[in-house]
Z-matrix of the N, CA and C atoms (Angstrom, degrees):
N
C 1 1.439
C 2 1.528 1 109.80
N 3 1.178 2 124.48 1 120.55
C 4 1.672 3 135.79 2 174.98
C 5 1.474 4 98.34 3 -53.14
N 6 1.310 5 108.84 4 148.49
C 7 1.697 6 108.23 5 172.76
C 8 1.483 7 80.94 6 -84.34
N 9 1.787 8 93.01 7 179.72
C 10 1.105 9 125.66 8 176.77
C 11 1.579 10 136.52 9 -76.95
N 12 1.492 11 93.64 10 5.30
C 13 1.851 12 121.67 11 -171.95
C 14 1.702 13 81.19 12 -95.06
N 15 1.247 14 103.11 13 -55.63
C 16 2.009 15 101.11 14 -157.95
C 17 2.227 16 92.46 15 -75.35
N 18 1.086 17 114.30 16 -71.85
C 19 1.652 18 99.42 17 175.67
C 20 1.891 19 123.02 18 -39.91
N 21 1.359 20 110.76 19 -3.98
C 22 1.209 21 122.11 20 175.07
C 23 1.984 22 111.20 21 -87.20
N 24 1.304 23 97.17 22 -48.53
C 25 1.076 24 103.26 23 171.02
C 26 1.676 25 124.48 24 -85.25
N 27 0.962 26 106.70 25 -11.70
C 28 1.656 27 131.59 26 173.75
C 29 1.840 28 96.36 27 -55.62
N 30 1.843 29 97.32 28 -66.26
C 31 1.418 30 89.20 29 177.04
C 32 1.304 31 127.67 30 -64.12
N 33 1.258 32 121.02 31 -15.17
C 34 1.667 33 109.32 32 -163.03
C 35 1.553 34 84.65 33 -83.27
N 36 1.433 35 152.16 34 -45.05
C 37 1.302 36 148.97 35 -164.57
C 38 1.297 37 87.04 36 -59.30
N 39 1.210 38 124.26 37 -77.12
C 40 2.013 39 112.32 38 -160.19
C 41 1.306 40 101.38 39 -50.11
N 42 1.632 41 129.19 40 -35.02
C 43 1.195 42 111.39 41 179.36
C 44 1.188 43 119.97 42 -64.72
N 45 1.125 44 119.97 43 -47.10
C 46 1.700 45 116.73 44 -177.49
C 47 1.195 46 117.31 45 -58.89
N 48 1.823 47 119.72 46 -26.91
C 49 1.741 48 129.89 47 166.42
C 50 1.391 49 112.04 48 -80.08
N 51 1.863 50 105.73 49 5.83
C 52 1.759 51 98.07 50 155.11
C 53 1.781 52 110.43 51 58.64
N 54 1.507 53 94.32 52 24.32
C 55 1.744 54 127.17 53 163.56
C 56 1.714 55 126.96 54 -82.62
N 57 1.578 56 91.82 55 32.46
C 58 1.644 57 94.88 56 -162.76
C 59 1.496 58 119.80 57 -56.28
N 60 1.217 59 126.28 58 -3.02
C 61 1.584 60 130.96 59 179.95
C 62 1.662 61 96.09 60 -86.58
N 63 1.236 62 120.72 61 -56.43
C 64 1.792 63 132.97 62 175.30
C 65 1.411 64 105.38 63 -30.95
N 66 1.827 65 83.66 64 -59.71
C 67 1.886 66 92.86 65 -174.12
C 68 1.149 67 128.95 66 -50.20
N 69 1.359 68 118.16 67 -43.73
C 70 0.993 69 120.82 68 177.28
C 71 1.488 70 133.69 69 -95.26
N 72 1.603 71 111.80 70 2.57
C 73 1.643 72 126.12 71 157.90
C 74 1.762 73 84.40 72 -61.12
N 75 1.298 74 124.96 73 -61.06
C 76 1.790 75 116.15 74 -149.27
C 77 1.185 76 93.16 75 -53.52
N 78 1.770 77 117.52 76 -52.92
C 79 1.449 78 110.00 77 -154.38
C 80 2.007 79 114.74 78 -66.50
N 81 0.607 80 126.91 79 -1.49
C 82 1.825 81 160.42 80 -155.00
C 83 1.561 82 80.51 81 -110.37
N 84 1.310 83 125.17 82 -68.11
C 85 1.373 84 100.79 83 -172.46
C 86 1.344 85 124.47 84 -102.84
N 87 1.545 86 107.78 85 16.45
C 88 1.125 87 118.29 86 166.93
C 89 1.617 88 111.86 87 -68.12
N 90 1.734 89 103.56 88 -68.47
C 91 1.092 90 114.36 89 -179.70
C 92 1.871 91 129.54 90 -68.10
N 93 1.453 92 105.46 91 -3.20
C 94 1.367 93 120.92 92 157.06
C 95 1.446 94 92.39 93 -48.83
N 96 1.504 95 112.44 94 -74.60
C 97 1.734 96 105.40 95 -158.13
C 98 1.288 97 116.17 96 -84.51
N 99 1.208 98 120.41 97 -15.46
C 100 1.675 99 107.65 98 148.98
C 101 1.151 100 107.35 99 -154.63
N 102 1.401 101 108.56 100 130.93
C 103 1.792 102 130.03 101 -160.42
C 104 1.322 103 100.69 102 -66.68
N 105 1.823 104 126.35 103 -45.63
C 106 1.028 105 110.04 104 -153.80
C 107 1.625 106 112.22 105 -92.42
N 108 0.939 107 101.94 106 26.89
C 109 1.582 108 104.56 107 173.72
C 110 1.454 109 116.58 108 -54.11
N 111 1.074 110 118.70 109 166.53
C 112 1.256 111 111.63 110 168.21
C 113 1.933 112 109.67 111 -169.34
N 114 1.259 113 100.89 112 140.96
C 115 1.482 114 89.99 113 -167.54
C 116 1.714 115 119.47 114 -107.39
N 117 0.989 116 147.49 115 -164.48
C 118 1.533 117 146.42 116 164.58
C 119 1.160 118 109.10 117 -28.81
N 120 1.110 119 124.40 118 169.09
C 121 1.774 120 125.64 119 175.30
C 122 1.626 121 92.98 120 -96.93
N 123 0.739 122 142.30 121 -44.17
C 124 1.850 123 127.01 122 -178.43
C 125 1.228 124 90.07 123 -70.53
N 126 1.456 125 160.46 124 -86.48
C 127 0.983 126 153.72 125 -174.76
C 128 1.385 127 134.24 126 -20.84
N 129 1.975 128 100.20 127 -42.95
C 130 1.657 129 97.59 128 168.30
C 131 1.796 130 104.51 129 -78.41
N 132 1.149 131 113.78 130 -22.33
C 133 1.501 132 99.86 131 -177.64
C 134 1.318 133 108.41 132 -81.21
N 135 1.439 134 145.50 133 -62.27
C 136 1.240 135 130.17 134 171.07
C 137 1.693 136 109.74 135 -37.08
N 138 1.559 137 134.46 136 -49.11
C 139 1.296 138 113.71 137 176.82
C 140 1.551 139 121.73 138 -62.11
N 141 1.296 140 114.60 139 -12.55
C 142 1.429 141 111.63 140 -171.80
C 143 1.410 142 113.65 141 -101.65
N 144 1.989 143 107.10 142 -2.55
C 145 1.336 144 121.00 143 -175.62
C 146 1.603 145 103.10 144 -96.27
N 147 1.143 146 103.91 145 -7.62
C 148 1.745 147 109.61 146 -161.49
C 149 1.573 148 92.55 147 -95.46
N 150 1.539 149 107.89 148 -53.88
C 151 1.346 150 96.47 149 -179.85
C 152 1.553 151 139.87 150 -97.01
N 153 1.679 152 90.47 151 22.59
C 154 1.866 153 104.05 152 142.57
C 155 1.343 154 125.53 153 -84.74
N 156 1.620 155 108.09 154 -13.21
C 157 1.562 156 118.10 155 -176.76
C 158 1.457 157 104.26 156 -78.49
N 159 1.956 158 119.78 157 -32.04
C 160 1.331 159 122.29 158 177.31
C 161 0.893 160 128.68 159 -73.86
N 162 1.677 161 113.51 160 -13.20
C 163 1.596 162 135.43 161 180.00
C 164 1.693 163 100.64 162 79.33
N 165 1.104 164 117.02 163 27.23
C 166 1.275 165 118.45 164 143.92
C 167 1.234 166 153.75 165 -68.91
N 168 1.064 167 107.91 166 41.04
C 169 1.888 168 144.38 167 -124.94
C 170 2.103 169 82.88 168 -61.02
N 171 1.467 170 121.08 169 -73.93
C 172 1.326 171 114.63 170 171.55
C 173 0.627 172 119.54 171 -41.57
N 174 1.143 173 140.43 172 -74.36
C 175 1.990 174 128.03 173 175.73
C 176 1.483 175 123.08 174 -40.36
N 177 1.081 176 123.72 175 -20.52
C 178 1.773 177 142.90 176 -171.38
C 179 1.972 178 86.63 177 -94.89
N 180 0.977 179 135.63 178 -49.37
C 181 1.633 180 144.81 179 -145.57
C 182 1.462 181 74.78 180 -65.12
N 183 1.709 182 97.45 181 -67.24
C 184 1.514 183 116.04 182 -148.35
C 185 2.163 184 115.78 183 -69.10
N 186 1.699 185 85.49 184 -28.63
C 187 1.876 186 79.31 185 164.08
C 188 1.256 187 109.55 186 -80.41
N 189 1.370 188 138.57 187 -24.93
C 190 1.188 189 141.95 188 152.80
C 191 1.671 190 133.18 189 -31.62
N 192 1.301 191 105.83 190 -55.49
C 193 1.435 192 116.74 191 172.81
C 194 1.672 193 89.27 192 -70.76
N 195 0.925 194 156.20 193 -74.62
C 196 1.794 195 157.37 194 -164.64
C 197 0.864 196 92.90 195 -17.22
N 198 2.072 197 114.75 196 -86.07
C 199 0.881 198 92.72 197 -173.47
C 200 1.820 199 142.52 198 -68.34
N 201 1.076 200 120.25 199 -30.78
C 202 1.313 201 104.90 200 156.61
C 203 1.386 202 124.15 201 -28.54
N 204 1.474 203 126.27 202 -69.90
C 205 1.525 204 113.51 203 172.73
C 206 1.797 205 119.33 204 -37.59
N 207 1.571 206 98.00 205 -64.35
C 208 1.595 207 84.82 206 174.05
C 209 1.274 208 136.91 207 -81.73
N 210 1.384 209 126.09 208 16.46
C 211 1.549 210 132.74 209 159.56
C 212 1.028 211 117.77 210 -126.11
N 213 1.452 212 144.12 211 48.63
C 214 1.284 213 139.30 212 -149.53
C 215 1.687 214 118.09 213 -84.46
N 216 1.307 215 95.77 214 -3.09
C 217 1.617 216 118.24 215 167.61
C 218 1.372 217 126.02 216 -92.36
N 219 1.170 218 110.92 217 -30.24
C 220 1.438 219 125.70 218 -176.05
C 221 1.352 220 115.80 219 -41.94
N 222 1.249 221 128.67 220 121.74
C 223 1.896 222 125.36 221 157.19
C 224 1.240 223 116.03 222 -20.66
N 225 0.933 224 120.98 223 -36.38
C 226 1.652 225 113.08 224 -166.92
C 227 1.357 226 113.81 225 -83.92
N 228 1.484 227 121.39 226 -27.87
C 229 1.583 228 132.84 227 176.73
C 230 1.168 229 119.80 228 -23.11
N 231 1.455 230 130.80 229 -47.91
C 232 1.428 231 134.87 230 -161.62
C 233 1.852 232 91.94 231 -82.19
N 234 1.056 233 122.43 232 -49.36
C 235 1.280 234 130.85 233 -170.45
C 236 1.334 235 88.92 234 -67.20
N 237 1.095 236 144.90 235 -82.92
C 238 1.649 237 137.57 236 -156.19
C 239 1.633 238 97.44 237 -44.17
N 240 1.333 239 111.74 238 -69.04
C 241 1.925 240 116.53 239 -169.49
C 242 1.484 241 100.54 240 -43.80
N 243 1.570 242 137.77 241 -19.92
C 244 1.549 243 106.72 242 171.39
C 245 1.619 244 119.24 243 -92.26
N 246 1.596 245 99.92 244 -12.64
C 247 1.828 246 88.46 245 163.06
C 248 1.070 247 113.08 246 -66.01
């Protein structure tokens, strides 16, 4: 099993190859082995945007609330809290 340093960086490569389905299988098994992970703020929103596109509506809720906890300043906040 890859630690969680190398599946961390796993995603930012598919992300940057614009692999958002990939990306977000890693991040799924990232946070299987530890929940409280949490990744970049463009990163948790594209993963949490990808998996409303899969209809993964719980898994999308729940990268959703993350990021909220860990950016609670961010521009984008008001826009995320009405999905």
């Amino acid at each position: 099993m890859a630690s969680s340093r190398i599946v961390r960086m796993e995603i930012g490569e598919l992300m940057a190859q614009r692999n958002y389905a990939a990306a977000t299988e890693k991040y799924e098994e990232l946070v299987t082995r530890a929940p409280q992970q949490c990744l970049s703020r463009r990163h948790m929103l594209d993963i949490a945007n990808q998996l409303m596109t899969m209809n993964r509506y719980p898994q999308a809720a729940s990268a959703y609330e993350k990021y909220l906890r860990a950016y609670p300043t961010d521009l984008e906040v008001q826009q995320v809290k009405i999905l």
